[in-house]
N, C-alpha and C positions, 0 to 999 in steps of 0.2 A: 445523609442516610446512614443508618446502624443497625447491624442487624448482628447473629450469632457469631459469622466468622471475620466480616471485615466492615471497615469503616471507613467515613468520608478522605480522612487522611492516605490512608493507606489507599484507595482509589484513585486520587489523586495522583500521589507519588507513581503508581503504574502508570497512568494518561501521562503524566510527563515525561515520566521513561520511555515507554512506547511512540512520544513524540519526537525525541531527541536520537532518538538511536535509529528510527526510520528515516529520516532526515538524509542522511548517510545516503542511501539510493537516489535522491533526487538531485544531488546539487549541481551532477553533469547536465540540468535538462535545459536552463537559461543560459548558458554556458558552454553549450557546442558549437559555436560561431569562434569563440575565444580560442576553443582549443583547437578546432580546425586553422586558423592563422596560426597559433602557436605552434602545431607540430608538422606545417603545410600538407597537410593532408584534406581532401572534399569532404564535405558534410554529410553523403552518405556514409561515409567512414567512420563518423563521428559517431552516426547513429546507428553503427552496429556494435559502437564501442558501448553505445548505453544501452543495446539490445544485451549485450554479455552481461550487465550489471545487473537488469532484471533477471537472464537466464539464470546466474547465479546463486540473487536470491528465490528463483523458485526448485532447485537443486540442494541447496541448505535447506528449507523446507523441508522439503522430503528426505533426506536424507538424515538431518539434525532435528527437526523438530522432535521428531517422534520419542526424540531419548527424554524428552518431558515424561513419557509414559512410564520409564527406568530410572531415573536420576530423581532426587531434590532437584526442583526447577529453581529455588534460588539459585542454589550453587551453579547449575548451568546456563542461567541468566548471564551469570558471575564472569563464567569463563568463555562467553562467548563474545562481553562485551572487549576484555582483554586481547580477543583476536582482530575483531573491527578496529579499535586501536591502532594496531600495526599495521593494519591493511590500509585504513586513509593516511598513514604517516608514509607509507609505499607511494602513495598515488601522489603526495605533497613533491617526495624525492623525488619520481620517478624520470630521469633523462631524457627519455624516448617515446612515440606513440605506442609501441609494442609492451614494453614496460610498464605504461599506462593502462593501457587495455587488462594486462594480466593483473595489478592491482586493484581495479574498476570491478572482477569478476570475483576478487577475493572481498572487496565490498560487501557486493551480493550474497554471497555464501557468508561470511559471517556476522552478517546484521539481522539476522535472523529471531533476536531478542525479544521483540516485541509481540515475535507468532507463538512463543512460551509465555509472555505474560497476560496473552489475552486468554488461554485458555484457564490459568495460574487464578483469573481474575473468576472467569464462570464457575469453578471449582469451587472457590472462596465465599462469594455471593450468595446469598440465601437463596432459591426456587422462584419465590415469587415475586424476587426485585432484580432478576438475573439480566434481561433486558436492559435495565434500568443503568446497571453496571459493566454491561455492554459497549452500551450508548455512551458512558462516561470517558470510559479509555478509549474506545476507537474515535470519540472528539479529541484525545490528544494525539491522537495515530494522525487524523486528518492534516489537528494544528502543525503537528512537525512537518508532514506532506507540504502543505500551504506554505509555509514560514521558510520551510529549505529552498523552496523554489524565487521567494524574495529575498532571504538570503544572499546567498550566493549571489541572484542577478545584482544588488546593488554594490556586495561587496568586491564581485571582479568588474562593475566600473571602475573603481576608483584605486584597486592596486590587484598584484597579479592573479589568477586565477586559484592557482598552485595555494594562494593562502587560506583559500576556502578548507580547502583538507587540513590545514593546521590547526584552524580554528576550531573543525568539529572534531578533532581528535582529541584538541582540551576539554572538550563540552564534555566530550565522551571519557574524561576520566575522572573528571569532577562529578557526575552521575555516577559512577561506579563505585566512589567512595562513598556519597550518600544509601545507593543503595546497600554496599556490603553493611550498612548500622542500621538501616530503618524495613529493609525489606523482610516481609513477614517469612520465619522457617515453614519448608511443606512438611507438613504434618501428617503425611503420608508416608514419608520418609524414603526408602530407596528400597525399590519393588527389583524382583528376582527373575522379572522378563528376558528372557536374552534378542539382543540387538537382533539378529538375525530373524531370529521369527518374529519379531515388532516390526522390522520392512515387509518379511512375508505374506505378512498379515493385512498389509495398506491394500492389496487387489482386490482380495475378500470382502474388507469392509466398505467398500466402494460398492461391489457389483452386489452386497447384503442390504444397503439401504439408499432407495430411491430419492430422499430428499438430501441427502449428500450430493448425490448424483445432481440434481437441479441445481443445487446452490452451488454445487463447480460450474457450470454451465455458467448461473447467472454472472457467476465473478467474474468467468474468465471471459467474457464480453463487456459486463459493464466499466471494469477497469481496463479493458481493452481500449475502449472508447475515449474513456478518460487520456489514455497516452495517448493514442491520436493526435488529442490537441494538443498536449504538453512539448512533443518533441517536436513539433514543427512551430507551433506560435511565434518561437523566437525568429525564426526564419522567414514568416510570416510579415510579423515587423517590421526587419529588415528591410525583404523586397516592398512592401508596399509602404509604410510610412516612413522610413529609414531611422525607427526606434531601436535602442544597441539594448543593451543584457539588464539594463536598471527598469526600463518599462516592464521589459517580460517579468522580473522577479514582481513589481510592486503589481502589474494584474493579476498575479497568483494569490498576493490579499484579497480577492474575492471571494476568496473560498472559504473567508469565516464564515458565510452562512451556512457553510455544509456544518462548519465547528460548534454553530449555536443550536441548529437543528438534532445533530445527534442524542442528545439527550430526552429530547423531543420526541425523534421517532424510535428509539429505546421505550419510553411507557406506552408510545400507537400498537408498537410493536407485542408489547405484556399485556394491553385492555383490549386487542382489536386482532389485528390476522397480521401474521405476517407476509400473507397471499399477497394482498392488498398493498403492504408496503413495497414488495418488490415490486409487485407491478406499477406505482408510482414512482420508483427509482427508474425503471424502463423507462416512462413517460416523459421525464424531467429530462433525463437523457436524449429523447429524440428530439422533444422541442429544441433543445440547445443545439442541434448540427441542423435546425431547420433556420435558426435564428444564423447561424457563421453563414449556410448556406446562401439565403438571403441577403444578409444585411451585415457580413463577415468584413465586405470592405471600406466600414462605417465604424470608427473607434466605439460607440454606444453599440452597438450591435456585437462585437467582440464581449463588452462587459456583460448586456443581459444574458449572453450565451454560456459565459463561465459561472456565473451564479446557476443559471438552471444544470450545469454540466455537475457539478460539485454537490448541488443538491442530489442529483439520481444518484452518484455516487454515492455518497451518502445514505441512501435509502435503502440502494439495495446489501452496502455491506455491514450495516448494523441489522438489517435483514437478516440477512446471511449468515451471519455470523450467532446469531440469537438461534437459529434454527439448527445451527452444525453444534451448538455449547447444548443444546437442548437433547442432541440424541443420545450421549452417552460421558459416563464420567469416568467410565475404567479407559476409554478411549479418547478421552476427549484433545488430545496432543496429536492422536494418530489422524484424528477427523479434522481437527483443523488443520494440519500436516496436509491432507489430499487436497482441502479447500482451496488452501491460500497458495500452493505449487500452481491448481488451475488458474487461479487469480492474477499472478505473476509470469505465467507461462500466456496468458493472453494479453498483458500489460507487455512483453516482450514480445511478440505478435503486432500488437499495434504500433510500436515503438517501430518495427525493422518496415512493415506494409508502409506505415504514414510517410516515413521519410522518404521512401521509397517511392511514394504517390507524389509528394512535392517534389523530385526531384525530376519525375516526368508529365506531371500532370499540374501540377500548383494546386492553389488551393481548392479547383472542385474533385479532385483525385482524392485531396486527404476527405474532404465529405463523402465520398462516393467507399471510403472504406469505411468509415464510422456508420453509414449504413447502411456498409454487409454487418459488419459486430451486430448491428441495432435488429436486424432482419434475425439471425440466429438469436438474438435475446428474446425477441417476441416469443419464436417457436418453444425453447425450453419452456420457457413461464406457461404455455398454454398444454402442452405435451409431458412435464415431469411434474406439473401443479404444486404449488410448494403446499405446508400443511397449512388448514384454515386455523389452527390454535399451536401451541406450541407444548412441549411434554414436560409436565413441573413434574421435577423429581431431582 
């Protein structure tokens, strides 16, 4: 694709950035078995350690994104990846679970890159291929999501955990060097907003426009759902097939078909409703905790369930995300700012409830919270109606 302001290349290059620097939040999640032995600490403990990680990143969100509306977004791309850096090189050293924990949360808060590039991308993107460009980079958001998750599981089989954060810290600086040569200058340049009233402003433009409101809603349950499964699976495993951190990473390869579909439902999304598409992201989503539900303690039953899981995903946050790029461009950092906090703020919700369910309940506790999430997604989608078209402009 090529249009006035960017091209297949430079799209590209975002979807990989966007995948590699999200990455970073996932690596704890096949991997809190390891680090619970390692810092003899319970598994609940683990997953509050990776409930801080999401908290984190939806606090950098809100806090950080919004200076996309004030700054050159390269340059703050730039200096955000510089801080993630130090933060997984913290979690690599880190001595202690405590020390752990507090590095795991600067993770979060500064991995926040890829919630500037995506808006950086709809900005860029012509009107009427905006979806399209949507759909491109959040398939690389998904890939990194997928890829970190088998990642990591295979690489703390075979040496210590702790390497994982070295490794994405190289990742992470070799992307930064690419980027500081290839990434496009904002041509907007540096706007005379003051920081203060850009936060003041996030309550406003929430309670101004109703499909904001919806598309927080749908995120912060459909990715809700999504951790669910994520933070327990590996525990999952364990107790019932006595599978260690390599299975969990390699069934998180299922999730290429959320990576092939984005782009997919990026033009459903530009020739059709985005109504439609969420509520197919819903859909996909429940069938998948009907399928664990069921047929969860059957290894074919786990994998049809993540493919449908990954799919709703999928659906509903290039949804989502088309619709939040669509309402405005003087705001468009400040609205994905409010989006992606809910998003992460219910991904750190399902994270702390799930493990919380397997630790008293096993595995129909963790379904029986996937759906409540699923129960509250229905309700938005039918009560804040997302728009049947989207707004080219």
């Amino acid at each position: 694709m090529q249009n006035k302001y960017i091209g297949t290349k430079t799209v590209t290059l975002m979807a990989v950035a966007a995948g590699i620097i999200v990455a970073n939040l996932n690596f704890i999640q096949p991997i809190e078995g390891l680090i619970a032995s390692s810092y003899g600490i319970s598994k609940a403990t683990v997953g509050v350690v990776a409930m801080l990680t999401q908290l984190g990143y939806a606090f950098g969100l809100l806090l950080i994104v919004p200076l996309g509306d004030i700054f050159r977004r390269h340059r703050l791309i730039e200096t955000m990846m510089v801080l993630s850096i130090v933060a997984l090189l913290a979690a690599y050293l880190a001595p202690s679970m405590p020390v752990f924990a507090v590095a795991s949360t600067l993770i979060g808060i500064t991995s926040v890159a890829p919630q500037i590039i995506i808006p950086y991308a709809g900005y860029l993107a012509a009107p009427m291929h905006r979806g399209k460009v949507l759909g491109t980079v959040l398939s690389g958001l998904l890939t990194g999501i997928l890829l970190s998750r088998s990642f990591a599981g295979l690489l703390a089989s075979v040496v210590p955990w702790q390497t994982v954060y070295l490794i994405a810290a190289i990742f992470n600086v070799c992307l930064l060097i690419v980027l500081h040569k290839f990434l496009p200058v904002d041509p907007r340049g540096h706007n005379s907003l003051n920081y203060l009233h850009v936060i003041a402003s996030l309550p406003r433009l929430l309670k101004s426009q109703p499909h904001l409101q919806g598309a927080a809603i749908n995120g912060f349950t459909l990715f809700g759902v999504s951790n669910v499964l994520w933070s327990t699976l590996a525990f999952f495993l364990a107790a019932k097939f006595h599978y260690g951190s390599a299975v969990a990473g390699l069934l998180g390869l299922l999730g290429i078909t959320g990576v092939l579909f984005a782009p997919i439902i990026g033009r459903l999304v530009d020739q059709y409703s985005p109504r439609l598409t969420v509520g197919a992201g819903i859909l996909f989503s429940s069938l998948a905790f009907i399928v664990f539900w069921l047929t969860g303690h059957w290894l074919i039953g786990l994998i049809v369930g993540i493919v449908l899981l990954d799919l709703g995903t999928q659906f509903g946050q290039v949804s989502n995300q088309a619709i939040v790029q669509s309402l405005s461009h003087e705001a468009g950092s400040r609205n994905n700012s409010i989006f992606m906090f809910a998003y992460f703020m219910g991904g750190a919700l399902g994270t702390f409830s799930s493990t919380w369910a397997w630790s008293h309940y096993g595995w129909n506790g963790v379904c029986l919270v996937a759906a409540a999430f699923l129960v509250v997604s229905a309700l938005g989608h039918f009560i804040w109606k997302e728009p049947a078209t989207l707004v080219r402009g």
